[in-house]
C-alpha positions as CSV (number, residue, x, y, z in Angstrom):
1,X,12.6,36.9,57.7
2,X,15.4,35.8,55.1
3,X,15.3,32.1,56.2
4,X,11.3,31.9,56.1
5,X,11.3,33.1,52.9
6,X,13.1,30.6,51.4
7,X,12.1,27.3,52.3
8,X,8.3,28.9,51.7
9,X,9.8,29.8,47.7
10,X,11.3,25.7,47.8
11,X,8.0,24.7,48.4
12,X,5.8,26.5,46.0
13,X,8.5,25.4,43.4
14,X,8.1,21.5,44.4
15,X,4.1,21.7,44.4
16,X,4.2,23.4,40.7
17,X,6.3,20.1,39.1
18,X,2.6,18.1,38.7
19,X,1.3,20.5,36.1
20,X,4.6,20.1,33.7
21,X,4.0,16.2,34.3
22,X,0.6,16.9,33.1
23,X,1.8,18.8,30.5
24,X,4.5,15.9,28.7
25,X,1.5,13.3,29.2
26,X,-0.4,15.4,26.9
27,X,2.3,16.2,24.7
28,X,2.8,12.2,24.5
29,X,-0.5,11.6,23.4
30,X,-0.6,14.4,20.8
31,X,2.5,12.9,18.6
32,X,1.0,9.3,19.0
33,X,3.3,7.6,22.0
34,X,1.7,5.8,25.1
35,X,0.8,8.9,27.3
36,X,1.1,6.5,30.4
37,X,5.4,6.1,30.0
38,X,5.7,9.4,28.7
39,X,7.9,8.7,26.1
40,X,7.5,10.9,22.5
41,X,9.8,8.6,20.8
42,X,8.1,5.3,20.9
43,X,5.2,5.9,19.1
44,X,2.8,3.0,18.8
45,X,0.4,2.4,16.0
46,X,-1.0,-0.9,15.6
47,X,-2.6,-0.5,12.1
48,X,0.4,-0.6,10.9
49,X,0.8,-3.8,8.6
50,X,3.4,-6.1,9.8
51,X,5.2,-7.1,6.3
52,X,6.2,-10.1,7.9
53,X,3.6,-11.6,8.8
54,X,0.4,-9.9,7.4
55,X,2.0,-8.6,4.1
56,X,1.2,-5.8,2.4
57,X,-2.0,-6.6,0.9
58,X,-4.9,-4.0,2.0
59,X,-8.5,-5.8,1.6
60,X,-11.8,-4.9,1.6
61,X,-15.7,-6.3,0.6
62,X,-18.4,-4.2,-1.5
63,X,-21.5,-6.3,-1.8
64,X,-20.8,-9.5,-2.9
65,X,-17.3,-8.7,-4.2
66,X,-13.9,-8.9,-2.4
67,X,-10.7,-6.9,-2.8
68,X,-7.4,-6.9,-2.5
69,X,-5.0,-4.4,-3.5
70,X,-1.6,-3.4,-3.2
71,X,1.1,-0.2,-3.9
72,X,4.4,-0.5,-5.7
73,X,7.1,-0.4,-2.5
74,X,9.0,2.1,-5.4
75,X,8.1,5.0,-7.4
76,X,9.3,6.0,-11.3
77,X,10.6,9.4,-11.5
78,X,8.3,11.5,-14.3
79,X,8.3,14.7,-15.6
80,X,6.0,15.6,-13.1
81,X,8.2,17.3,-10.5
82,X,5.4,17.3,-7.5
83,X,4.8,13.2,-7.9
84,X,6.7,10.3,-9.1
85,X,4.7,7.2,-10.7
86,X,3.4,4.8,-8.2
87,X,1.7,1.4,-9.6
88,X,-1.6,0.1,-8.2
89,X,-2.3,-3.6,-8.4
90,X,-6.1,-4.8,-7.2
91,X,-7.7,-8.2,-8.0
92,X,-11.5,-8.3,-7.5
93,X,-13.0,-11.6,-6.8
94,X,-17.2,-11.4,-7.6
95,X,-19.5,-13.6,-8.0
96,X,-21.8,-13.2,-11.3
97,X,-25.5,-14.2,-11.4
98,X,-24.9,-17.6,-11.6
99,X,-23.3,-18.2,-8.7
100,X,-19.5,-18.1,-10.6
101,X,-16.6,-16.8,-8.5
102,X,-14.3,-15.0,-11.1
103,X,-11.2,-12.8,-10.5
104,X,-11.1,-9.6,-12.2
105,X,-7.2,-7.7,-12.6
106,X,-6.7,-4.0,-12.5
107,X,-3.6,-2.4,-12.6
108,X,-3.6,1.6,-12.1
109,X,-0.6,3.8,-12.9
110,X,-0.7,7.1,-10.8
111,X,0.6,10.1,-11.6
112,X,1.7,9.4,-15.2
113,X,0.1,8.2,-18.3
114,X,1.2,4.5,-20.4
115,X,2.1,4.8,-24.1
116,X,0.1,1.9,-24.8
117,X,-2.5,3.4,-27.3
118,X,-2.3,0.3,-29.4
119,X,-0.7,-2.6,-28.3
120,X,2.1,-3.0,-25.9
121,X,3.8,-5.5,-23.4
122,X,3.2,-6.0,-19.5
123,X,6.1,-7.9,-18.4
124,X,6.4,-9.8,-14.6
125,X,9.6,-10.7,-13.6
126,X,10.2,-13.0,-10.5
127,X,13.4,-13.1,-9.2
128,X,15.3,-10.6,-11.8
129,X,14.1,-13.7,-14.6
130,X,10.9,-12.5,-16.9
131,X,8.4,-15.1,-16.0
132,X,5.5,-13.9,-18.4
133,X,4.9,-11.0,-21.3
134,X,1.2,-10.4,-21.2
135,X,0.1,-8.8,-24.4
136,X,-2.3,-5.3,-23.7
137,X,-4.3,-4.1,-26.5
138,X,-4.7,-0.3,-24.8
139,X,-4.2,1.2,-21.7
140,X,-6.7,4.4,-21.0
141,X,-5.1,7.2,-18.7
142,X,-2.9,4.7,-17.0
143,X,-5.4,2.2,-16.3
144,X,-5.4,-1.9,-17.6
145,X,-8.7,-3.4,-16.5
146,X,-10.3,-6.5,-18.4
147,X,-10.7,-4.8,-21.3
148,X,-7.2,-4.2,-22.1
149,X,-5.7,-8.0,-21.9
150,X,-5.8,-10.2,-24.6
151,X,-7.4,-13.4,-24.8
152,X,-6.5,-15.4,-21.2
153,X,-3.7,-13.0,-20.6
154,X,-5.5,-11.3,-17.4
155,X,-6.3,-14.8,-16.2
156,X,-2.3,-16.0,-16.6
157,X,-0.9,-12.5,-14.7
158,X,-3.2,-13.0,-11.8
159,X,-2.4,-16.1,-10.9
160,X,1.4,-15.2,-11.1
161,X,0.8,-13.0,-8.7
162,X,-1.4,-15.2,-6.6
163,X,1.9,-17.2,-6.3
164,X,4.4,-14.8,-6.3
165,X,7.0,-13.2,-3.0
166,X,9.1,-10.5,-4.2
167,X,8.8,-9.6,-8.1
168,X,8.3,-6.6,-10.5
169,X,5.4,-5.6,-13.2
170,X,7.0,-3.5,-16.0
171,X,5.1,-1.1,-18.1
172,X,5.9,1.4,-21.3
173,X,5.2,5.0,-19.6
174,X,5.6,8.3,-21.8
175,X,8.8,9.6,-21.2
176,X,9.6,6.5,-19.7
177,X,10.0,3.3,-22.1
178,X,10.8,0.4,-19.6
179,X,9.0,1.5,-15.9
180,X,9.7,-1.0,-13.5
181,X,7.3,-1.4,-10.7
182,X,8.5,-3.4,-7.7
183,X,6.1,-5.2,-5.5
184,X,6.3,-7.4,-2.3
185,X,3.3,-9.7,-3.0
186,X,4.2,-12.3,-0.2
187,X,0.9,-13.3,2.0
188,X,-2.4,-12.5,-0.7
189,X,-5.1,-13.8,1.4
190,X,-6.3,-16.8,-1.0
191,X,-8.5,-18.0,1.7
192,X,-10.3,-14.6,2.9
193,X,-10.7,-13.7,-1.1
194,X,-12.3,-17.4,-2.1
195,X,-14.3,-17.7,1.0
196,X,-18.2,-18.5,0.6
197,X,-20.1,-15.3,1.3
């Protein structure tokens, strides 16, 4: 009875292995790897931007305006213990009644406020050398739009930063007198943003 037994037990083990197969597939799937190899730690995600060849420019079209916009690849430690600073850069391209294609600059500062209630400087450095001060009447809650350049100033910045790879925008923050924002700004998408709609 003894030696029936246990090649019956054998058995019943082997046919019970295809549900803990079953079992890693779905594990797989759940943390994002190919369920197919089984393999949790190759997980693939393919919209992911691929900084070397796509850069890291996110875009996007509302009506008859285009956007591009891009994060600072840093952060600028605040008093704020939760969140750091992180700098927003987005260049809209519209076209007005007329038929004109103009490029608008906004520049968002998140998670801490500029002490630019006056006037202060923008500076963009390329390469560790300043290659432009950019003169900023006011900046509201962190935010430079239009409003806030002086005369041609907005105009000047964006197309350094049409041009630019690796570089840096620096702002006054509170607390913080010379936040430097670094940005990758290889790969903006001149074609896709100056494209006839």
């Amino acid at each position: 009875m003894k030696k029936m037994i246990a090649p019956l037990f054998c058995m019943i083990l082997a046919g019970c292995g295809g549900g803990y197969d079953e079992i890693d597939q779905k594990r797989g799937a759940l943390i994002g790897s190919d369920p197919s190899t089984s393999n949790p730690s190759n997980p693939s995600n393919p919209s992911t931007p691929n900084p070397s060849t796509e850069g890291l420019w996110e875009y996007s079209q509302t009506g008859t305006s285009r956007f591009a916009e891009i994060r600072s690849s840093n952060t600028i430690p605040t008093s704020n213990e939760l969140n750091d600073a992180i700098m927003i850069v987005r260049i809209q391209n519209f076209i007005d009644s007329a038929g004109t294609q103009k490029d608008y600059l906004t520049i968002t500062v998140l998670f801490a406020d500029t002490d630019c209630l006056v006037n202060c400087q923008l500076r963009h450095k390329k390469n560790g050398s300043t290659s432009g001060v950019y003169r900023v009447r006011q900046s509201i809650n962190g935010v430079f739009n239009e409003d806030s350049f002086a005369s041609g100033d907005m105009e000047k910045l964006i197309k350094q930063i049409k041009i630019s790879s690796k570089s840096t925008i620096s702002v006054p923050l509170i607390g913080v007198p010379d936040a430097e924002f670094e940005f990758d700004f290889t790969g903006y998408d001149s074609d896709y943003m100056d494209a006839d709609r």
